[in-house]
ROFINU-42947 format. One record per residue (C-alpha): x, y, z. Coordinates in nm, 4 decimals, always signed. Example, Ala and Ser with C-alpha at 12.3 -4.5 7.8 and 13.67 -1.06 7.14 Angstrom:
> +1.2300 / -0.4500 / +0.7800
> +1.3670 / -0.1060 / +0.7140
//
This chain:
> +7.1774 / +7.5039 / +14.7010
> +6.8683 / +7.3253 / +14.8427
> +6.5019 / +7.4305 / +14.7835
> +6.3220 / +7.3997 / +15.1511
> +6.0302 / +7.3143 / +15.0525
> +6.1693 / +7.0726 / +14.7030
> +6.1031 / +6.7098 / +14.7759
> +6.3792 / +6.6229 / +14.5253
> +6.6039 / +6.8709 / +14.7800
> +6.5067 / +6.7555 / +15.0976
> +6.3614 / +6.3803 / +15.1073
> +6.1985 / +6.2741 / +15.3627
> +5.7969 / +6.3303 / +15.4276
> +5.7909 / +6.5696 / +15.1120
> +5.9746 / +6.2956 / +14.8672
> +5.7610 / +6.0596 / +14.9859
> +5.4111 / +6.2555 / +14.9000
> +5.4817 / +6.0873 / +14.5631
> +5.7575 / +5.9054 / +14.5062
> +6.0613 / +5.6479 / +14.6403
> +6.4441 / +5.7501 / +14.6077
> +6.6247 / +5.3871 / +14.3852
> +6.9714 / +5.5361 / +14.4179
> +7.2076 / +5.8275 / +14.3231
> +7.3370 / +5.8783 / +13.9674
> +7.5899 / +6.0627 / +13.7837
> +7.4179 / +6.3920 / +13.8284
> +7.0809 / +6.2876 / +13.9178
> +6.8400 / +6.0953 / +14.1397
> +6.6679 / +5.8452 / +14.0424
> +6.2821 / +5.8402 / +14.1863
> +6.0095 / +5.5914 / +14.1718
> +5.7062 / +5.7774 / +14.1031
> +5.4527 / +5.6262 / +14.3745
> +5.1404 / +5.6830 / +14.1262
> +5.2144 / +5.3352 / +13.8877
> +4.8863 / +5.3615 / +13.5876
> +5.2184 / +5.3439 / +13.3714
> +5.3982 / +5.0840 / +13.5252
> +5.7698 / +5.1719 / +13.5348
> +5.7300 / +5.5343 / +13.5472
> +6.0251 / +5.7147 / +13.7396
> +6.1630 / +6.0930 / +13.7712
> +6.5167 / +6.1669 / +13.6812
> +6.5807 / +6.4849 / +13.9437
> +6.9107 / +6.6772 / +13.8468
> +7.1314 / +6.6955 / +14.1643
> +7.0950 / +7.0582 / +14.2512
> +6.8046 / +7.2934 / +14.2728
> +6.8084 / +7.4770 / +13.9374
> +6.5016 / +7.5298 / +13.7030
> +6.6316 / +7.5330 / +13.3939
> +6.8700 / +7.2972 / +13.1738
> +7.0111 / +7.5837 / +13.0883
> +7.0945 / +7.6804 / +13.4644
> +7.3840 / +7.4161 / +13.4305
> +7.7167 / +7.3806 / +13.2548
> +7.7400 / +7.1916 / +12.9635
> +7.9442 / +6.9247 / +13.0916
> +7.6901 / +6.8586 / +13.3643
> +7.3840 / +6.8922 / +13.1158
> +7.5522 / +6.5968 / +12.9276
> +7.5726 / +6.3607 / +13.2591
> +7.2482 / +6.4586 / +13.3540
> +7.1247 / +6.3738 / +12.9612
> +7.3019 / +6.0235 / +13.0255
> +7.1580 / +5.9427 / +13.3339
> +6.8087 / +6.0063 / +13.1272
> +6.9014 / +5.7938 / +12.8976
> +7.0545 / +5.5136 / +13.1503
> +6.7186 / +5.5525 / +13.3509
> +6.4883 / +5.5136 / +13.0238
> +6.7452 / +5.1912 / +12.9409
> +6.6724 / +5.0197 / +13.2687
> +6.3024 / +5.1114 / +13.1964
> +6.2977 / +4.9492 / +12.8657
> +6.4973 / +4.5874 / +13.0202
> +6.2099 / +4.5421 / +13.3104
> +5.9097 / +4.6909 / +13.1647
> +5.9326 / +4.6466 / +12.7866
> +5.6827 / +4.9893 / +12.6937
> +5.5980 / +5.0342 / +12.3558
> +5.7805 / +5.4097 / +12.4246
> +5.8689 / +5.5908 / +12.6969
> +5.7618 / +5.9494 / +12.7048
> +5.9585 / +6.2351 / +12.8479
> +5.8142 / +6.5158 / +13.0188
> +6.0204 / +6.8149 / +13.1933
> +5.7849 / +7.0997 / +13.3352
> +5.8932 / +7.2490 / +13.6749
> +5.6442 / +7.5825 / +13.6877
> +5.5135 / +7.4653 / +13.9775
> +5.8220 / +7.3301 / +14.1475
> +6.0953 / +7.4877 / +14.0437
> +6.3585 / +7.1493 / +14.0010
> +6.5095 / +7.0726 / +13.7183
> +6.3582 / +6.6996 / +13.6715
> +6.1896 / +6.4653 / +13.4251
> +5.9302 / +6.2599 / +13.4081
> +5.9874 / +5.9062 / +13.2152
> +5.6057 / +5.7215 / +13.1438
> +5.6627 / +5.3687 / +12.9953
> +5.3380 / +5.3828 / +12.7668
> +5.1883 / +5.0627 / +12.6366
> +4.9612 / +5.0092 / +12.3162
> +4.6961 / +4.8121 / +12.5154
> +4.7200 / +5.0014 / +12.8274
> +4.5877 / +5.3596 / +12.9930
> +4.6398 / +5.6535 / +12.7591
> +4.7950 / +5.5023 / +12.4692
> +4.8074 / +5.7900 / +12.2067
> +4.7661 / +6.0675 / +12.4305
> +5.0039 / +6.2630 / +12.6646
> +5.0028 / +6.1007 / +13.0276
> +4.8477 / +6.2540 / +13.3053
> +5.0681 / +6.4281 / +13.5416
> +4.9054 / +6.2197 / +13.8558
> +4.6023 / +6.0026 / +13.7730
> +4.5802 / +5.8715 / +14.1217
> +4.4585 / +5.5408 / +14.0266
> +4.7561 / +5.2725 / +14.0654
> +4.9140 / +5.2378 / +14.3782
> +5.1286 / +4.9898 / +14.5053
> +5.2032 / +4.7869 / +14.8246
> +5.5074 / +4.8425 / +14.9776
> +5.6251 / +4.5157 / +14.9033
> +5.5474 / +4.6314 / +14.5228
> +5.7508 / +4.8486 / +14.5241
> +6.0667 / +4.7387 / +14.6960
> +6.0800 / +4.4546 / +14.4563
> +6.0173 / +4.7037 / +14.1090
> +6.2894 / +4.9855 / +14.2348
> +6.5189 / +4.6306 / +14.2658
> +6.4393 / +4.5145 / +13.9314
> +6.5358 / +4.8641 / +13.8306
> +6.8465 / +4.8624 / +13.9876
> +6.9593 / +4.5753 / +13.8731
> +6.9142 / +4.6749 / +13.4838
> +7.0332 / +5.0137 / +13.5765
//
C-alpha cells in the first residue's frame, strides 16, 4: 500500500522537498534529512504506509526497531552527538517514521526538544553525497 501523496511512498520531487534516500534496510528506509542544524540527523521510514507501530506485526516492529537502532549506531560512529533524540509523530503525514537528531552540548538546542524544521543549515550537494557515504559506510 502506497500513500500518493507520502514522500517516504513515492520518492521523487516529494522525497526530495526535505530529504535524500542512503539506502534500503531491513524494514525501513533510511533518509537524510536535507535541513542539517543537527548535523547527522536522518529519518528511519518503515517500508509500508501505516501510521501506527501498532499497524504492524510484531516480527516486523522488531526489524523496524533494529534498523532504528542500526541507523542511530552509524549516527553515533560519524557524528559522535552527545545523544541522539528520537521523535515519531506522523499527524500530519500519516507514515510510520522517525526522526533521529544527533544533539551536541555546545551546539543549537542543547537541552531542549529539536525543532521539527529550523530551516537554517543546508548543504551543498557535494555535502551531502559525501555525509550519506560516511553513513553508509558505518551503517
Amino acid at each position: 500500500m502506497k500513500g500518493q501523496n507520502c514522500g517516504y511512498c513515492m520518492g521523487g520531487e516529494i522525497l526530495a522537498g526535505f530529504g535524500i534516500k542512503i539506502c534500503d534496510l531491513q524494514a525501513s528506509q533510511l533518509i537524510l534529512f536535507k535541513e542539517q542544524s543537527h548535523p547527522g540527523r536522518v529519518i528511519v521510514a518503515y517500508k509500508d504506509h501505516v501510521s501506527e507501530l501498532v499497524d504492524i506485526d510484531p516480527e516486523e516492529r522488531a526489524l523496524f526497531m533494529e534498523d532504528i537502532a542500526k541507523a542511530a549506531n552509524a549516527i553515533h560512529k560519524v557524528f559522535n552527538p552527545d545523544k541522539v533524540n528520537y521523535g515519531a509523530y506522523g499527524d500530519g503525514g500519516c507514515h510510520l517514521h522517525f526522526h533521529l537528531v544527533p544533539k551536541y552540548k555546545d551546539n543549537f538546542e542543547w537541552g531542549t526538544p529539536f525543532a521539527m524544521n529550523p530551516q537554517k543549515t543546508y548543504l551543498s550537494d557535494a555535502e551531502y553525497e559525501a555525509m550519506i557515504e560516511k553513513i553508509k559506510a558505518a551503517l
